[in-house]
Backbone as JSON, one array per atom type, in Angstrom:
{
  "sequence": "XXXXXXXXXXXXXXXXXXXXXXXXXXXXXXXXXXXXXXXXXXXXXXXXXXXXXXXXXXXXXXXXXXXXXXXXXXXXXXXXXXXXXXXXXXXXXXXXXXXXXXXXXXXXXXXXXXXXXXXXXXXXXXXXXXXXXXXXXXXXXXXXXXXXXXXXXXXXXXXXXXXXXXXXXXXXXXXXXXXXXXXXXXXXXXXXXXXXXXXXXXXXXXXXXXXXXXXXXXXXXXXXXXXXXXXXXX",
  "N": [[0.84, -1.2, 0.0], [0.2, 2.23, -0.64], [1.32, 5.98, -0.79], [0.86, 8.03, -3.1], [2.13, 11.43, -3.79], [1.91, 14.34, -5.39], [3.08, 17.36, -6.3], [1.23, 19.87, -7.78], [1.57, 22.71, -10.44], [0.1, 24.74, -12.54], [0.35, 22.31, -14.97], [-0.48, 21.64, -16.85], [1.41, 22.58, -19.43], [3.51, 20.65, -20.05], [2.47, 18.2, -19.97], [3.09, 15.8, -18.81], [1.71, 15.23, -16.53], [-0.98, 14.3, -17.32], [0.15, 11.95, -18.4], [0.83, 10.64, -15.85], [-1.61, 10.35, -14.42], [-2.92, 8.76, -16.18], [-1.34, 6.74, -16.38], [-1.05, 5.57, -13.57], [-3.42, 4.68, -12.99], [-4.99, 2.49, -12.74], [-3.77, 0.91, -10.86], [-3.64, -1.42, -8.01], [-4.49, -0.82, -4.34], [-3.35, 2.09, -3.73], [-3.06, 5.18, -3.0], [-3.4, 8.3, -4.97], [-2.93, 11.77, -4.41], [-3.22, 15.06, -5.07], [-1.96, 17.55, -4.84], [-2.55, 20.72, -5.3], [-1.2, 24.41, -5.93], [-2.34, 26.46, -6.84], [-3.44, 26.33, -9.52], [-3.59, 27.75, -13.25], [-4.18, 27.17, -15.26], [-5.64, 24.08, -16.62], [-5.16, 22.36, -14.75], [-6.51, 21.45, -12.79], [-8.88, 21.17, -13.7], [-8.21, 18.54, -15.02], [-7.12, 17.34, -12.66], [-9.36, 16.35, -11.5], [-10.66, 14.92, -13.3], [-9.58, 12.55, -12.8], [-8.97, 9.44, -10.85], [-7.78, 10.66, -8.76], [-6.97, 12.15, -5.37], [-7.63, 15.79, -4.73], [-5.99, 18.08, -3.4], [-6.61, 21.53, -2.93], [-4.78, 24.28, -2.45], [-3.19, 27.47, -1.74], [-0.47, 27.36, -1.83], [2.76, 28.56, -2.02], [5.22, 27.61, -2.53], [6.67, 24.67, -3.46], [7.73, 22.53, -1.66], [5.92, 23.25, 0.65], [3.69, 22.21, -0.37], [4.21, 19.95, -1.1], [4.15, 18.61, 1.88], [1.59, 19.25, 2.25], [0.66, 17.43, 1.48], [1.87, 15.24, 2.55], [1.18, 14.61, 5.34], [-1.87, 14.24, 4.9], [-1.82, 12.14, 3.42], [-2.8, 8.35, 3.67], [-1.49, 5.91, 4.26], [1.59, 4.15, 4.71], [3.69, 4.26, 3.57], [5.32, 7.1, 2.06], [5.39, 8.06, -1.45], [6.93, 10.54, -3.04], [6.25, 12.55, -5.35], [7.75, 13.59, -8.4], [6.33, 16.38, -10.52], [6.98, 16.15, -13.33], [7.78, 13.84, -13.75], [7.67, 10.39, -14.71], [7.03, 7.09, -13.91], [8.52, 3.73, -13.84], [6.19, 0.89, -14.29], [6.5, -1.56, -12.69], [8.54, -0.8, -10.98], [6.94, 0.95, -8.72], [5.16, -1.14, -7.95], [6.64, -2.5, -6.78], [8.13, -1.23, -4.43], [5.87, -0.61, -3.08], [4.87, -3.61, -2.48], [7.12, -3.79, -1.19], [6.97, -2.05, 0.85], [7.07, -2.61, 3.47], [9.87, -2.71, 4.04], [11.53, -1.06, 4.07], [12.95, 1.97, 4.61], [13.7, 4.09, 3.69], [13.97, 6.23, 0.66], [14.67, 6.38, -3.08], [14.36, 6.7, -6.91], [16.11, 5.49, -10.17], [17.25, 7.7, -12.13], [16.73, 9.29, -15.21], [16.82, 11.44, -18.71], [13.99, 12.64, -20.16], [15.42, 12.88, -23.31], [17.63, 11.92, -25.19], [21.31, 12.72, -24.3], [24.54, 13.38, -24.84], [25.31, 14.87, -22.58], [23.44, 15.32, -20.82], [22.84, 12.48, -20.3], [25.55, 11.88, -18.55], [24.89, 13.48, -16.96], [22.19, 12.19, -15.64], [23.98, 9.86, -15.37], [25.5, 11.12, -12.84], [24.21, 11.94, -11.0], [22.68, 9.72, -9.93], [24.62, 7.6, -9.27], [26.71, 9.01, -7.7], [26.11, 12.23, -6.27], [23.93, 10.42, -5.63], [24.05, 7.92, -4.59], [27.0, 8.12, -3.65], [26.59, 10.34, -2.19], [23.8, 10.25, -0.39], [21.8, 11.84, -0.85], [19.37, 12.87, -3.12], [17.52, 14.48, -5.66], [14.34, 15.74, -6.48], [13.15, 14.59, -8.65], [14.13, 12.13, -8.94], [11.98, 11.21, -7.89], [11.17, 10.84, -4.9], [10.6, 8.15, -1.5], [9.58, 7.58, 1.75], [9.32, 6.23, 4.37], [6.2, 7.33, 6.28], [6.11, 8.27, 9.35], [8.56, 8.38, 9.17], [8.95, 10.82, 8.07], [8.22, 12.57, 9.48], [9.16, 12.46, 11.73], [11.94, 13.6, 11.1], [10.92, 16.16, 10.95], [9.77, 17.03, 8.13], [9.46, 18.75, 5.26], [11.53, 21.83, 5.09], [10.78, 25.25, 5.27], [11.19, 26.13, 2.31], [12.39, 27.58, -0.7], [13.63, 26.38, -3.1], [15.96, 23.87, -3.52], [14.84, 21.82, -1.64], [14.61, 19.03, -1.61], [16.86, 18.13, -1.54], [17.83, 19.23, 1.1], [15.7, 17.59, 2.62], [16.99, 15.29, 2.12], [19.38, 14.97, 3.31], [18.53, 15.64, 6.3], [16.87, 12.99, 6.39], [19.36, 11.14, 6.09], [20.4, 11.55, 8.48], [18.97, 9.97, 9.95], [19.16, 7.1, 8.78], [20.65, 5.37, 6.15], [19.99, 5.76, 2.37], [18.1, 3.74, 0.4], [18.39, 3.41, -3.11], [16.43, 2.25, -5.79], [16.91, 0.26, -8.69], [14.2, 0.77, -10.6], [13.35, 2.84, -13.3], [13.06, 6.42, -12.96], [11.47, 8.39, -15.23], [12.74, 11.5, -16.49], [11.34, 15.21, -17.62], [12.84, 16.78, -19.71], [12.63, 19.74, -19.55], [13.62, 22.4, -18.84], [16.27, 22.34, -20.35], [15.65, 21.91, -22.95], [14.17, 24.2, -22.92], [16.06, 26.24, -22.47], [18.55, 25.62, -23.34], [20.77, 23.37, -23.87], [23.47, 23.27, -22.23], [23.69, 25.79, -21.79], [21.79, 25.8, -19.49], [22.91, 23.5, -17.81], [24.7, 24.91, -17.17], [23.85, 27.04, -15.28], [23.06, 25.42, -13.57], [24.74, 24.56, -11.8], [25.45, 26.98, -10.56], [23.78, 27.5, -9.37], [24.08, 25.37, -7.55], [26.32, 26.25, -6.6], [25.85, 28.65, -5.23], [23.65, 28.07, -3.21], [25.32, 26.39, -1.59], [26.88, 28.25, -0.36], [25.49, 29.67, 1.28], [23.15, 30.8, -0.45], [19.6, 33.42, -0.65], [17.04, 31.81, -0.32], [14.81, 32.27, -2.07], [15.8, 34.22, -3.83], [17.18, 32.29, -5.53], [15.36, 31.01, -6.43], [14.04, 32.42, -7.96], [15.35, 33.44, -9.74], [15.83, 30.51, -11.07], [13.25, 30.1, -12.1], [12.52, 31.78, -13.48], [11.44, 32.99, -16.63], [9.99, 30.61, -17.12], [8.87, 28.96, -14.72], [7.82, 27.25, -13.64], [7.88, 25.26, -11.15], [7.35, 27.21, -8.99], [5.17, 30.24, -9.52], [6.04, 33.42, -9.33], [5.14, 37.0, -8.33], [5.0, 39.47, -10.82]],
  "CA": [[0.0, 0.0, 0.0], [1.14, 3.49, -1.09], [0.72, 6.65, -0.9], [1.44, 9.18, -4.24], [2.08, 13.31, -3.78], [2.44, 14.76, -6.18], [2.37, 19.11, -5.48], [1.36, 20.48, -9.1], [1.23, 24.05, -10.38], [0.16, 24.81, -13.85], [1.12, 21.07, -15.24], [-0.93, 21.08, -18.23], [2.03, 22.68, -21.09], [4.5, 20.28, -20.29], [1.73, 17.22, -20.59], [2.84, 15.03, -17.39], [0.91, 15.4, -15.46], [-1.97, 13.23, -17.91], [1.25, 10.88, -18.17], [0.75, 10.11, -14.55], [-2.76, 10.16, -13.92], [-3.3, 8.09, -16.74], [-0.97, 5.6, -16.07], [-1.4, 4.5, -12.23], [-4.8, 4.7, -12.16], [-5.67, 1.25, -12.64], [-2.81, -0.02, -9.58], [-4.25, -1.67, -6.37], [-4.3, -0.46, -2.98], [-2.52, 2.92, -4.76], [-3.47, 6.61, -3.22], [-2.68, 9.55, -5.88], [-2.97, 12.85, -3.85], [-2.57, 16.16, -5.99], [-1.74, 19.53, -4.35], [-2.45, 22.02, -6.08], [-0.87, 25.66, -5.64], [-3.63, 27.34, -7.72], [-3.45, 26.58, -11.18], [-4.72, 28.77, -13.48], [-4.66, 26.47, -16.71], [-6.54, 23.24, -16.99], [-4.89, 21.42, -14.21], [-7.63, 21.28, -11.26], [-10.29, 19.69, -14.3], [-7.6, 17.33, -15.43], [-7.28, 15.89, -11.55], [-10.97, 16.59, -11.18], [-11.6, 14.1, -14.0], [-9.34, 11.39, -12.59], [-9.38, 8.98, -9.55], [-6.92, 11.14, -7.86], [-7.62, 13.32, -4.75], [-7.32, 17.0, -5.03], [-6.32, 19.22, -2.76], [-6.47, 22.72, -3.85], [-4.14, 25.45, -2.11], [-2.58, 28.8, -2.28], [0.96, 27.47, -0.93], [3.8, 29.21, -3.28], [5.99, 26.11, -2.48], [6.56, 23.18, -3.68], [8.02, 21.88, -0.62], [4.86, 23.3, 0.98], [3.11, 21.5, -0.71], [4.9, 18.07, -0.54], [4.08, 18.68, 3.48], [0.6, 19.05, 3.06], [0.24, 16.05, 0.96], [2.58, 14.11, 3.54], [0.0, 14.62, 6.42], [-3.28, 13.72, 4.39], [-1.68, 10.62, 3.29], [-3.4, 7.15, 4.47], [-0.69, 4.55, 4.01], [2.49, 4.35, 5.74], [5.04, 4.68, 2.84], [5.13, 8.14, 0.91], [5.63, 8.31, -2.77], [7.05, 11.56, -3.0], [6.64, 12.16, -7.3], [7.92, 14.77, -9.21], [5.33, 16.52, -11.4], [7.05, 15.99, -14.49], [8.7, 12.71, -13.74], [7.0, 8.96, -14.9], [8.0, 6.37, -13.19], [8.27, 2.17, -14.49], [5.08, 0.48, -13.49], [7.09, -2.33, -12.32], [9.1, -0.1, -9.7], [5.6, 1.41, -8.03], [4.71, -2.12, -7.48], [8.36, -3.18, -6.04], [7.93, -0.22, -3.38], [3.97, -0.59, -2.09], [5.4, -4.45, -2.37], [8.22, -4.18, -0.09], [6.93, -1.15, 1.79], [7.44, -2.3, 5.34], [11.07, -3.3, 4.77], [11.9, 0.38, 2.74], [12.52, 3.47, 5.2], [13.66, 5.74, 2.49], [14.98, 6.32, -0.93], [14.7, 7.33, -4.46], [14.42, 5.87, -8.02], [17.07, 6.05, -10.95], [16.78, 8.89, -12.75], [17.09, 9.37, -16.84], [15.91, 12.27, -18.72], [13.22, 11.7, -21.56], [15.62, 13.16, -24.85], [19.25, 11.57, -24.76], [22.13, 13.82, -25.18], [25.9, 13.3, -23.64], [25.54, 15.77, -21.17], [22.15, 14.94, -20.21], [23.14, 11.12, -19.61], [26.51, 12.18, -17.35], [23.69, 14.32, -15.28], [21.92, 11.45, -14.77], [24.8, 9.07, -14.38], [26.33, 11.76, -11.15], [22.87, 11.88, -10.04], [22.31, 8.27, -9.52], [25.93, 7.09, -8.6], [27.85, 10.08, -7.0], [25.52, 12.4, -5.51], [23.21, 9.85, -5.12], [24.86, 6.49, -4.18], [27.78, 8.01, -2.72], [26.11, 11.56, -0.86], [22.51, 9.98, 0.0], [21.1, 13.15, -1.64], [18.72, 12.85, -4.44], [16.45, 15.24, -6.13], [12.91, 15.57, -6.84], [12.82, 14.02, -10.02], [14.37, 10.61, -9.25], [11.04, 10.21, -6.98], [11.96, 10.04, -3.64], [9.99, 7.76, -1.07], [9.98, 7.43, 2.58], [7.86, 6.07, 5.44], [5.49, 8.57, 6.83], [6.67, 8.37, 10.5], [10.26, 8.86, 9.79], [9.09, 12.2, 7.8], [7.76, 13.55, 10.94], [10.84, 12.47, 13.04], [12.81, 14.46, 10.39], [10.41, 17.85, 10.69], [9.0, 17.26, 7.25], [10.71, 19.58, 4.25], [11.75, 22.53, 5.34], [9.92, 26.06, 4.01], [12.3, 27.03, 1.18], [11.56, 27.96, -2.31], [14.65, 25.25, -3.53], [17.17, 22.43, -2.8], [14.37, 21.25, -0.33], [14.92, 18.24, -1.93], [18.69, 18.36, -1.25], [17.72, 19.67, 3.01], [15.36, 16.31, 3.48], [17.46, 13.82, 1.94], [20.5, 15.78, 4.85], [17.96, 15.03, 7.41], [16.67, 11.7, 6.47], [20.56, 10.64, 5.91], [20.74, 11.89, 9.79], [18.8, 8.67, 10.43], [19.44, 5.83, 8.33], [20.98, 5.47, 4.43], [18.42, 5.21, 1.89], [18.05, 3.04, -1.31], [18.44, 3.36, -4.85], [15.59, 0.92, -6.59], [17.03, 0.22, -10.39], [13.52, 1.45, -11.94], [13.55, 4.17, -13.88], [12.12, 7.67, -12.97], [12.12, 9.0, -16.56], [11.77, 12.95, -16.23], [10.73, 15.92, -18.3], [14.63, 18.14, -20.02], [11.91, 20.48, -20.33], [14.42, 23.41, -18.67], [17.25, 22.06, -20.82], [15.23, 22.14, -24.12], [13.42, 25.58, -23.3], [16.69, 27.27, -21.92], [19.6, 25.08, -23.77], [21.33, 22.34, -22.7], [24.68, 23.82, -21.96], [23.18, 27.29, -20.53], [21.04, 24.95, -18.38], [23.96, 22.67, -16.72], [25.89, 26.11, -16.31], [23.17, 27.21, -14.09], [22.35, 24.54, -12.63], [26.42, 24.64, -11.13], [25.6, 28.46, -10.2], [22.74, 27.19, -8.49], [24.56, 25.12, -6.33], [27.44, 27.08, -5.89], [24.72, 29.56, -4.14], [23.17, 26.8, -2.72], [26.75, 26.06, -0.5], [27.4, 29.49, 0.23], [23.99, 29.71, 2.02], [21.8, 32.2, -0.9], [18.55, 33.45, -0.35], [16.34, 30.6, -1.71], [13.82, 33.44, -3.02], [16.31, 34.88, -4.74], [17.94, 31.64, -6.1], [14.7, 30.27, -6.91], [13.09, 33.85, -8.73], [16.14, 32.9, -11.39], [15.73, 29.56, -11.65], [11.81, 29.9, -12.59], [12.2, 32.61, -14.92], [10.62, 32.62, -18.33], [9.56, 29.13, -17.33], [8.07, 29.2, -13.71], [7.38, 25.41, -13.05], [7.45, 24.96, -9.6], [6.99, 28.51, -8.44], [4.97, 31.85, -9.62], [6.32, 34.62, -8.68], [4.56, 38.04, -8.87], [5.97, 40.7, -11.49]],
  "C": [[0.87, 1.24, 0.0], [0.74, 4.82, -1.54], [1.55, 8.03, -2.2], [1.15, 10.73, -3.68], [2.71, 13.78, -4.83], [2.25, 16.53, -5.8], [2.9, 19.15, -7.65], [1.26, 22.06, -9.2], [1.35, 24.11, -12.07], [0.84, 23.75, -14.71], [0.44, 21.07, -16.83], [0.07, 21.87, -19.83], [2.83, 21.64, -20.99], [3.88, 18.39, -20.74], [1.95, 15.73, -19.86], [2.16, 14.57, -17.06], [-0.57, 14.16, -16.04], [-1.42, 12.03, -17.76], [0.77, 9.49, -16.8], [-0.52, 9.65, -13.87], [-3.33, 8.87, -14.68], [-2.61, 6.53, -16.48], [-0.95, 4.63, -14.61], [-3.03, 4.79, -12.24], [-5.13, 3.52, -12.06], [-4.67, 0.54, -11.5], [-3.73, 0.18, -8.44], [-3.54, -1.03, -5.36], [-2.94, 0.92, -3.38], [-3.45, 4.24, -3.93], [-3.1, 7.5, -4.09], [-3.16, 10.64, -5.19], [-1.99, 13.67, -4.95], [-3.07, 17.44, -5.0], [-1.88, 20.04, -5.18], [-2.01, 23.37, -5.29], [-1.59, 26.41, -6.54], [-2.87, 27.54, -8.88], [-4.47, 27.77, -11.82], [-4.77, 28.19, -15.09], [-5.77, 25.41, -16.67], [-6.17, 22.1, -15.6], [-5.31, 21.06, -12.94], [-8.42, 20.45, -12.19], [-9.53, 18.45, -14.64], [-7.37, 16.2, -14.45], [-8.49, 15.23, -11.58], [-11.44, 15.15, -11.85], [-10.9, 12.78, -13.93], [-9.55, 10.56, -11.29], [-8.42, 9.65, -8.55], [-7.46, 11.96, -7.04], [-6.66, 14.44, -4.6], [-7.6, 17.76, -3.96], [-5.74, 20.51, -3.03], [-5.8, 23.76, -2.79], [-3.2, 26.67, -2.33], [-0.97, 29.11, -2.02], [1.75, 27.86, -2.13], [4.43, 27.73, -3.14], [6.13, 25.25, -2.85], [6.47, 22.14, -2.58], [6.6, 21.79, 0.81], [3.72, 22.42, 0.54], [3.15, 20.16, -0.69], [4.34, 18.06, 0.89], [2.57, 18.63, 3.49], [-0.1, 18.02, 2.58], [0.81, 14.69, 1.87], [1.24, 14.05, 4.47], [-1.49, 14.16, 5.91], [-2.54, 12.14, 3.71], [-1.86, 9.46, 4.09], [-2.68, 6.33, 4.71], [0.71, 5.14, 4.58], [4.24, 4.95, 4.87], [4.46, 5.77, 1.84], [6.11, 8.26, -0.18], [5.92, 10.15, -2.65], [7.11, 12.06, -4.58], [6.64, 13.36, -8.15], [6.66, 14.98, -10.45], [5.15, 16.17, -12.75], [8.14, 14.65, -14.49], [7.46, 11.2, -14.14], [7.83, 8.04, -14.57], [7.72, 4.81, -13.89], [7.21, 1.68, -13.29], [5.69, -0.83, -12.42], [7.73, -2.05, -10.5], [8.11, 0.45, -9.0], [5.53, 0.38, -7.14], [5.89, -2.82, -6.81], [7.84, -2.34, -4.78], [6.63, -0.76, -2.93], [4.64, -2.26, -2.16], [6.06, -4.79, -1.01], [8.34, -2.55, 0.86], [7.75, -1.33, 3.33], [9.03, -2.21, 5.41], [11.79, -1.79, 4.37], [12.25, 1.46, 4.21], [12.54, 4.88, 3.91], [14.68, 5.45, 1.07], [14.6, 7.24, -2.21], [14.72, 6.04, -5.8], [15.8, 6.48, -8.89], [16.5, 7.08, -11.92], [17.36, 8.89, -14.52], [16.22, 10.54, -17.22], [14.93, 11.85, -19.86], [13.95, 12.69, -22.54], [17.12, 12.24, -24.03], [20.38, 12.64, -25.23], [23.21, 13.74, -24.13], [26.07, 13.63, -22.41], [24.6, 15.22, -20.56], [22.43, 13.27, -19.06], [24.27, 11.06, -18.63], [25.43, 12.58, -16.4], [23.08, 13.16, -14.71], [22.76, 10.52, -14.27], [25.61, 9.57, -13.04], [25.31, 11.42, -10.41], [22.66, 10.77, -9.38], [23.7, 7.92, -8.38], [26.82, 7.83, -7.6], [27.39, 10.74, -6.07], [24.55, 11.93, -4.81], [23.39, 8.11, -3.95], [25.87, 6.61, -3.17], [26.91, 9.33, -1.03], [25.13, 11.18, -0.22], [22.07, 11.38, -0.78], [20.48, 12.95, -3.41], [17.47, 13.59, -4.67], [15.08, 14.86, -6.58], [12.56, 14.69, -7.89], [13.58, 12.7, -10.17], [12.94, 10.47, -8.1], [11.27, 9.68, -5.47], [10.25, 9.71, -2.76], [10.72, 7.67, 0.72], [9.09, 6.91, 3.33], [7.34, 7.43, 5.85], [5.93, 9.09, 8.3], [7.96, 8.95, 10.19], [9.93, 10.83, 8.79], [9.07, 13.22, 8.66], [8.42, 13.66, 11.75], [11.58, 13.52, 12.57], [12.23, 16.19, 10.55], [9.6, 17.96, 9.46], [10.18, 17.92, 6.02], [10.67, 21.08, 4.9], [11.3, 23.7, 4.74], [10.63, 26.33, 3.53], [11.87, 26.92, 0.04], [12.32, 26.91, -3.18], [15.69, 24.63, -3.19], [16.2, 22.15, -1.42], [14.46, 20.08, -0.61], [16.13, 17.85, -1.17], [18.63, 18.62, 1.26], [16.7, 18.21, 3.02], [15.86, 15.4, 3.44], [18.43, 13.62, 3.16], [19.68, 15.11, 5.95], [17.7, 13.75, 7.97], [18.18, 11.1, 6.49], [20.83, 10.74, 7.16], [20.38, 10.68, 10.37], [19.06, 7.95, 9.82], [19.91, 6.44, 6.7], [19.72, 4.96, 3.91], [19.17, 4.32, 0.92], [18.22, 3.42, -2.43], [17.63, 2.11, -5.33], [16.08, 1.51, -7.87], [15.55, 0.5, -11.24], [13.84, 2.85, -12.27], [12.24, 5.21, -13.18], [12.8, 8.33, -14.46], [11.53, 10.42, -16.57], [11.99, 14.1, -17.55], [12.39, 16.75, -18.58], [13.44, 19.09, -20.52], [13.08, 21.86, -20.43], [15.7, 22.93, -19.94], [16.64, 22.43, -22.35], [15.16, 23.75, -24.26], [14.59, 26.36, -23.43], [18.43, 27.0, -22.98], [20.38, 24.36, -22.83], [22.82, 22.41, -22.17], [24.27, 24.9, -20.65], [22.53, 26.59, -19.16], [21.89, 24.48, -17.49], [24.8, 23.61, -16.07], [24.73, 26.72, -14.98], [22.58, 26.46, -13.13], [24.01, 24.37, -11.53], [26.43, 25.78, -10.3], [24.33, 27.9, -9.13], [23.16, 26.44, -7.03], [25.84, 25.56, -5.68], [26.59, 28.0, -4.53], [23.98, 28.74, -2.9], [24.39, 26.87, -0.45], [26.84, 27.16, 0.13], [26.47, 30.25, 0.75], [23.19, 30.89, 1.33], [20.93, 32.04, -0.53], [17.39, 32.11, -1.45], [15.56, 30.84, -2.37], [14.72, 33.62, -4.06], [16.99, 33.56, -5.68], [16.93, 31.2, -7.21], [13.8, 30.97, -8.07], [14.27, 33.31, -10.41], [16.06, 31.95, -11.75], [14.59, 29.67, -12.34], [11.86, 31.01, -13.65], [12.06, 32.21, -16.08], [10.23, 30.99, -18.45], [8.39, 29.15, -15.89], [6.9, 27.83, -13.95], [6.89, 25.12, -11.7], [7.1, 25.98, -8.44], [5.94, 29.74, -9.17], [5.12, 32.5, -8.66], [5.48, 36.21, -9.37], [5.34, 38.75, -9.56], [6.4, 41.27, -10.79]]
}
C-alpha cells in the first residue's frame, strides 16, 4: 500500500501530469494525492476528472506542498513524485510491495531526450551524488515512510534544494536506497533554456546553494521565463 504526492502548479504545457494520472490509475491499494498551488490552466479539471484526490491550495511552495500532501496521506510509505517525472510500473509495485522493509529512498533517474551531457547528469545523479552523498532530487522520486518524515520535521519552508535539506535530514537517520527502476523525467528546462546554458546554471545554483543564498532569490532565477514549480509576482 502506497501513498502518491504529487504538489502540481500549472502542469498542463508540459503534458505530465496526464502521463501520470493516466498511467497508475488502474494499480491496487494505490493513493494519488494532488496539491495544487492554484493553477490557473486546466490542471484542477484534469485531476478533477481522474481517480486522484485534489487538494487545492494557495501554498507558493513546492516543498509546501509536498508537506501538506505528507499529512493527508493514508498509508504508511510516501511516494514523493515529481510533477514531471514517470516512473516504471514495475518499480511502483516493487515499493507498495516491499513497503514495510523500505525506510527511504529514491528511483534512478534518466531524462526523456538523450544527449551526452544529459546522460553524465543522470549518471552523477544516480551514482555520486546519489549512491555516494545519500542526496537525491525531486525528479528521481523520492519515497519514505510517513513516521520517519515527521521524526525528520517534514521539508523545510524554502523555495529550492528542499529536496537536497530532506534527503540531509533523512541521511541523519538511516541510508536510503536506490531501486534500479527508472524515474524517466521531463529536459523540459534544458530544451526551453539550452542544454549547456542549463547545466551552467544549474552549477551556479549550487554554488549559491553552499554558500547559504537566499532561496527566493535563487529560486526567482531559476523559474524565470519558465516558472514550473513557483509563480512569482511581477
Amino acid at each position: 500500500m502506497l501513498s502518491i504526492v504529487v504538489p502540481t502548479l500549472n502542469e498542463i504545457k508540459t503534458g505530465y501530469l496526464s502521463k501520470i494520472l493516466a498511467a497508475y490509475s488502474d494499480l491496487a491499494d494505490i493513493e494519488i494525492i494532488c496539491v495544487d498551488g492554484g493553477s490557473i490552466d486546466d490542471t484542477v479539471s484534469l485531476i478533477n476528472q481522474s481517480n486522484a484526490r485534489l487538494i487545492a491550495t494557495n501554498i507558493g511552495s513546492r516543498a509546501g506542498r509536498l508537506n501538506a500532501g505528507i499529512k493527508q496521506a493514508k498509508f504508511d510509505m510516501v511516494l514523493l513524485h515529481h510533477p514531471r517525472s514517470l516512473l516504471d510500473i514495475d518499480g511502483i509495485n516493487a515499493l507498495a510491495n516491499h513497503s514495510s522493509e523500505i525506510r527511504w529512498g529514491a528511483f534512478t533517474h534518466q531524462f526523456d531526450i538523450q544527449h551526452p551531457l544529459l546522460n553524465f547528469t543522470s549518471w552523477y545523479s544516480n551514482r555520486i551524488r546519489g549512491d555516494k552523498r545519500g542526496v537525491y532530487y525531486l525528479d528521481h522520486c523520492l519515497f519514505a515512510q510517513k513516521q520517519l518524515l515527521f521524526d525528520v520535521g517534514l521539508f523545510p519552508d524554502i523555495d529550492i534544494f528542499e529536496d537536497t535539506e530532506i534527503c540531509l535530514k533523512l541521511n541523519g537517520k538511516t541510508k536510503p536506497i536506490r531501486l534500479p527502476y527508472i524515474s524517466q523525467t521531463s529536459a523540459v528546462r534544458f530544451e526551453t533554456n539550452g542544454i549547456y546554458r542549463q547545466a551552467l546554471e544549474n552549477q551556479y545554483m549550487k554554488w549559491r546553494y553552499y554558500f547559504n543564498g537566499s532561496d527566493k532569490k535563487m529560486n526567482a532565477r531559476y523559474e524565470k521565463g519558465i516558472e514550473l514549480n513557483t509563480k512569482y509576482k511581477k
